[in-house]
N, C-alpha and C positions, 0 to 999 in steps of 0.2 A: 170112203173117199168120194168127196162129192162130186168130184170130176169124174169120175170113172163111168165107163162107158156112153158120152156126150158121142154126139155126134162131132163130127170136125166145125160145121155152122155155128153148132150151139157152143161149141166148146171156146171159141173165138171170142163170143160175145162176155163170157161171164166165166175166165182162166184169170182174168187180175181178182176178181173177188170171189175165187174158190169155191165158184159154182154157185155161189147166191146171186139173186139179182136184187140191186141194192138200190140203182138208180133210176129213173121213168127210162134216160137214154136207152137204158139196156134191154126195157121192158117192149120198147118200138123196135129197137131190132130183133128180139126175140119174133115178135110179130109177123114182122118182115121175112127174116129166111126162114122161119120155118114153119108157119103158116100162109106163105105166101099173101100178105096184108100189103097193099096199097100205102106208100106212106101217107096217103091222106087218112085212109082208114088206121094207120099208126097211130096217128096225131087225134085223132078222136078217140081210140082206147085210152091215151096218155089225160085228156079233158077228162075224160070220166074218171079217170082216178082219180084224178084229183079233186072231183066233187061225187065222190062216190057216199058220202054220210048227207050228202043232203036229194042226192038223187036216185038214193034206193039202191046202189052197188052196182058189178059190173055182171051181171047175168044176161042181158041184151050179147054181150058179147061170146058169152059162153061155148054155143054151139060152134056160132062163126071160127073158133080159135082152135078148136079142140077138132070139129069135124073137118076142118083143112091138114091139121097137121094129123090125122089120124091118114087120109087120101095120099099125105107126103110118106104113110111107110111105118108115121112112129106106133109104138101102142096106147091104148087107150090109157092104160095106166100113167103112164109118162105124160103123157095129152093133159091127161085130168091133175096130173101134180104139179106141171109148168103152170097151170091156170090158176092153183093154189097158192102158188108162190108169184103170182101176178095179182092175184088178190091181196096177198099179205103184204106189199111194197107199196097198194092203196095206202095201204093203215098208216104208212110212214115213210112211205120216199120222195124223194124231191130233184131235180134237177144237179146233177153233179157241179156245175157250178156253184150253185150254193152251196154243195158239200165243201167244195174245194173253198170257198170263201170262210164258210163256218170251222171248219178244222183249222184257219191260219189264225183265227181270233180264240179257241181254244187253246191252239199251242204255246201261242204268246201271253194269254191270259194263265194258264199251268207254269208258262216258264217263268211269270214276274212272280208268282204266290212262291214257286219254290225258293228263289234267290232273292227275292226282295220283298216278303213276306210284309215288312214297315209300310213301303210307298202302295202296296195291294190294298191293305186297309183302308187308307189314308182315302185313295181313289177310290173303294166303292161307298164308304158314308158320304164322301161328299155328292155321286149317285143315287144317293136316293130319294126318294122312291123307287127299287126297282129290282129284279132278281128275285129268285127263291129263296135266298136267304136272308132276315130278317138281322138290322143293327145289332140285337143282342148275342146272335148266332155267330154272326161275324168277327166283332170282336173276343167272341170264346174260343173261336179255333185259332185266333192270330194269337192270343197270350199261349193258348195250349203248343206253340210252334213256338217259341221264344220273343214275342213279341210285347214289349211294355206300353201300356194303355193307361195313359195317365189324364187327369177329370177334370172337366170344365171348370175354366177358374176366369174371371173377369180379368185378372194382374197381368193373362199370359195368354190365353186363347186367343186363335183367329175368328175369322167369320167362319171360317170351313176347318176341318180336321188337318193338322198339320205334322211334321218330323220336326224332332227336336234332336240338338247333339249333333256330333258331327265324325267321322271316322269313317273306316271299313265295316264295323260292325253294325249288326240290328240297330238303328232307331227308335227313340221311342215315339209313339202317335199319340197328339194332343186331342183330345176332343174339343171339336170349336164349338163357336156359338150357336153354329144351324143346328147342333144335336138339341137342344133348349126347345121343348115343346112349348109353343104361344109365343117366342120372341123373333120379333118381326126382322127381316133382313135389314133395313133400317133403322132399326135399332142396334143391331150391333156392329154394322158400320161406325155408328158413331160412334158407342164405345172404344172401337181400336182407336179411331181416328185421336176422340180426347188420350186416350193411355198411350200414345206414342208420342203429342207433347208433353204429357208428362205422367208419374206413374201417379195414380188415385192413393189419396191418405184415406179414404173411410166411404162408406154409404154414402152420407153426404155430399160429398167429392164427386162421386159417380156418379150419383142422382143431376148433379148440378152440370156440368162440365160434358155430360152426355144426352143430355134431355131427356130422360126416363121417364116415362109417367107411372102410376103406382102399378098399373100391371105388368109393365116390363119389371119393375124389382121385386115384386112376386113371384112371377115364374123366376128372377135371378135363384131369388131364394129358397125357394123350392126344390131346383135344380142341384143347389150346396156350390155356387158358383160364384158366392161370397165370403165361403171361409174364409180368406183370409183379409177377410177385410172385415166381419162381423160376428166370427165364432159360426158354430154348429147351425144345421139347420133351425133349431127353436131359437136361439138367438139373431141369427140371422130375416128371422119371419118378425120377432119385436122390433128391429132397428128397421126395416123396410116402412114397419106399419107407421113411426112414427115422423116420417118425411112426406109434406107437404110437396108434391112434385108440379103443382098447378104457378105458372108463372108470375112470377112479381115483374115491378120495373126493375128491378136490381137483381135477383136472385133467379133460377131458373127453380133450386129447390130449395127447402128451411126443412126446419125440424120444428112439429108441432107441440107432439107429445110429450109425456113427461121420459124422464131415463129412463132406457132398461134397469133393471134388479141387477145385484150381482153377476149374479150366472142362473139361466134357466137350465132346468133338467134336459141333456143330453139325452135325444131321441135313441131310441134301444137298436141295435142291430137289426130285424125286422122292421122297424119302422122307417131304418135307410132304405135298406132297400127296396120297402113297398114304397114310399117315396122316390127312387130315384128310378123304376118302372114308368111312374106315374109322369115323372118330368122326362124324361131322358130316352123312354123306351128299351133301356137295358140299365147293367150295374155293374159296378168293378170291384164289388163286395163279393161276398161267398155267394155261391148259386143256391137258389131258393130251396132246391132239396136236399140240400146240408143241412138246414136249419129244420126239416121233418124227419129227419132220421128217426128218431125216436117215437114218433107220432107213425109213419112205415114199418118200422118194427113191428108190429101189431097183425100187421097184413104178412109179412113172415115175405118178405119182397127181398130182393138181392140187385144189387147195382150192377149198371150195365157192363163194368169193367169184370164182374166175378163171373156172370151171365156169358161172356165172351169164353172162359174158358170151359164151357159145357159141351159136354156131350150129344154129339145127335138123339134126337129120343128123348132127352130128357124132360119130364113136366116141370116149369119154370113161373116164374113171377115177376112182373117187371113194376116199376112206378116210373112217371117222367111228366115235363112238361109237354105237351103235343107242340112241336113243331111247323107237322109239316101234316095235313092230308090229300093224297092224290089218288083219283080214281081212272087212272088212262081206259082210252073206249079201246085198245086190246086186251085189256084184263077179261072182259065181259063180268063187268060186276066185283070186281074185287077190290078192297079200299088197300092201300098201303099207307100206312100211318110210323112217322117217328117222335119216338119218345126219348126227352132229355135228362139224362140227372148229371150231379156233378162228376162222376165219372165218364161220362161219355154219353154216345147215344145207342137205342133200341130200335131197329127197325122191324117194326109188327105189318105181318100180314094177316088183314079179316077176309075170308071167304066172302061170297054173298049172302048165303043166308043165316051166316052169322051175323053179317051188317045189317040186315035184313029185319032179324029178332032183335037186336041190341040199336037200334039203329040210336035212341035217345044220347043214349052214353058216349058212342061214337061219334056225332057230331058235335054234342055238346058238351066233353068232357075240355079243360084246361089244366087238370094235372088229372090222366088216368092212370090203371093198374089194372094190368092185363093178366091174366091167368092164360097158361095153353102149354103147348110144348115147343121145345127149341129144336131149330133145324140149325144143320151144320154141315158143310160140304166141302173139301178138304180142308190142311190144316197152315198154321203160320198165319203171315201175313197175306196172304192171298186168299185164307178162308172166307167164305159166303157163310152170314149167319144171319138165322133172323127167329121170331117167335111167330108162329101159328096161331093166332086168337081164338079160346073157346071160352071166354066169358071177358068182359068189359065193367069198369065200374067205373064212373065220376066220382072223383075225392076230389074236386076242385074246391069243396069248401073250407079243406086245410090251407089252403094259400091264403084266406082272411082279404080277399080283394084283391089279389096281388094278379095285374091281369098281363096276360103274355102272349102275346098277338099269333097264331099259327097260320100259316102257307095252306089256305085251303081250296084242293082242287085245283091247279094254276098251273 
């Protein structure tokens, strides 16, 4: 019991948070009664904690803290642990107001993802740049929750990600035109603007009636944001190329070229979605390690869903896209890294001198495969699991280009 045995002063200060001090508030009145601290001298331990990483830590204050409240009675040992636990609240506390400001934007931001799962999407693509989570992340966890994500299309998109349908039920979120990497907000202004007098018959149409010049209908095309108005991406790439998009007196676009062929050869499953990476920054096709299974087979690896139900102890194998890597300055040196595949994710932790020897593969890997053993700390849904790293390899060159933007350090 972390309360047990406080004195009545100290017990006051830090009885709502069970004996931790969470807040600087706390940490000045600890100072105050029980080292008999000056609130001036309060407010100068609070400054330095809060520039304690750029001003060499809080050791000026050490004796002063410790050798009062040792005069007030306490022991040294208690002396010496309050100071630990006023150190450790440098590393991360902040002013309770901000707490109380941060936890209201928390609660409402948890409450809209649980119950409105649709309009949460919708709102953080059209934020971005921004967040630990990356576009293609985001939209994974919204279909993995019931949520329909359906694809950029000129016929139907907004400027920004939108709901479609109408009822009680999930929505589906449209992806707008701002997901189109290279196409200018003014550019697809005028898109809506022309498709809301009237709906576009063809390329042509769209070119002319929206003022496109050839690179907006190249990233269109690339994007696959003229199906339905050009066929597949390879079809869609010949009818772009052969529009004149340079103005005339009469025309905004013509067609130069001779006709597309028939039908060109439908781009392969792999080729969409290294394509729509490439335009889009994510994809509403299989996830990229669906398509290595059999190429992972080899490496004798187990997806993060099977991985989950392992036992503590156990040596394990993971493969994934890197998401995410963070090295917070309380780890003292430890990276944590998560890995994606199409079952779920892998949360790997490297010691440091494993980061240390591996460091190549660790920074520079885009699809790694971790070897080490699994931790696992109780069970259900509440289980903490993760994989211990004792070796690292880059197989990023199974992905053939297919690049996947990770959260690193942030």
């Amino acid at each position: 019991n972390p309360m047990e045995g406080l004195r009545a002063e100290i017990r006051g200060v830090l009885a709502r948070t069970l004996g931790v001090p969470i807040f600087q508030e706390q940490v000045m009145q600890l100072a105050i009664l029980a080292a008999d601290f000056t609130p001036g001298e309060a407010d100068a331990l609070r400054r330095a904690m809060a520039a304690w990483k750029r001003k060499g830590g809080l050791g000026p204050f050490h004796e002063r803290l410790t050798g009062r409240m040792i005069e007030k009675g306490y022991a040294r040992e208690f002396a010496e642990a309050i100071f630990k636990q006023i150190e450790g609240v440098g590393e991360y506390g902040f002013p309770e107001s901000h707490a109380a400001s941060f936890a209201l934007l928390a609660y409402v931001s948890s409450w809209i993802k649980r119950h409105h799962p649709d309009a949460f999407l919708a709102a953080l693509l059209n934020s971005q740049p921004m967040g630990f989570y990356a576009p293609a992340q985001l939209v994974r966890d919204a279909r993995a929750h019931g949520v329909e994500v359906r694809p950029v299309d000129v016929r139907v998109s907004g400027c920004e990600a939108a709901l479609e349908g109408a009822g009680n039920a999930l929505r589906a979120v449209r992806l707008g035109l701002n997901q189109v990497g290279g196409l200018g907000a003014e550019a697809a202004a005028r898109i809506v603007e022309a498709r809301n007098a009237a709906p576009f018959t063809g390329v042509e149409d769209l070119a002319r009636r929206a003022a496109l010049n050839a690179h907006d209908l190249q990233v269109l095309a690339q994007a696959d944001a003229l199906q339905h108005l050009a066929g597949h991406r390879h079809d869609a790439a010949w009818a772009v190329a052969g529009i004149d998009s340079r103005p005339t007196p009469m025309l905004r676009a013509t067609r130069t070229a001779e006709a597309a062929p028939a039908r060109l050869a439908a781009p392969s499953e792999a080729e969409d979605m290294l394509a729509d990476y490439r335009a889009l920054g994510l994809s509403l096709a299989r996830h990229p390690l669906a398509l290595l299974r059999d190429e992972l087979a080899a490496f004798r690896v187990q997806p993060a869903a099977v991985l989950h139900g392992y036992p503590n102890g156990r040596l394990a194998r993971a493969s994934g896209l890197v998401t995410h890597r963070q090295r917070p300055e309380t780890a003292k040196g430890t990276v944590f890294v998560t890995l994606e595949d199409e079952t779920g994710a892998v949360n790997v932790i490297v010691w440091p001198r494993v980061a240390e020897a591996q460091r190549r593969a660790l920074l520079a890997s885009t699809l790694m495969t971790v070897y080490g053993t699994w931790q696992r700390e109780g069970d259900g849904e509440h289980a903490v699991m993760h994989l211990v790293a004792a070796r690292m390899v880059d197989h990023s060159a199974l992905l053939q280009g297919l690049v996947s933007r990770s959260r690193n350090f942030r």
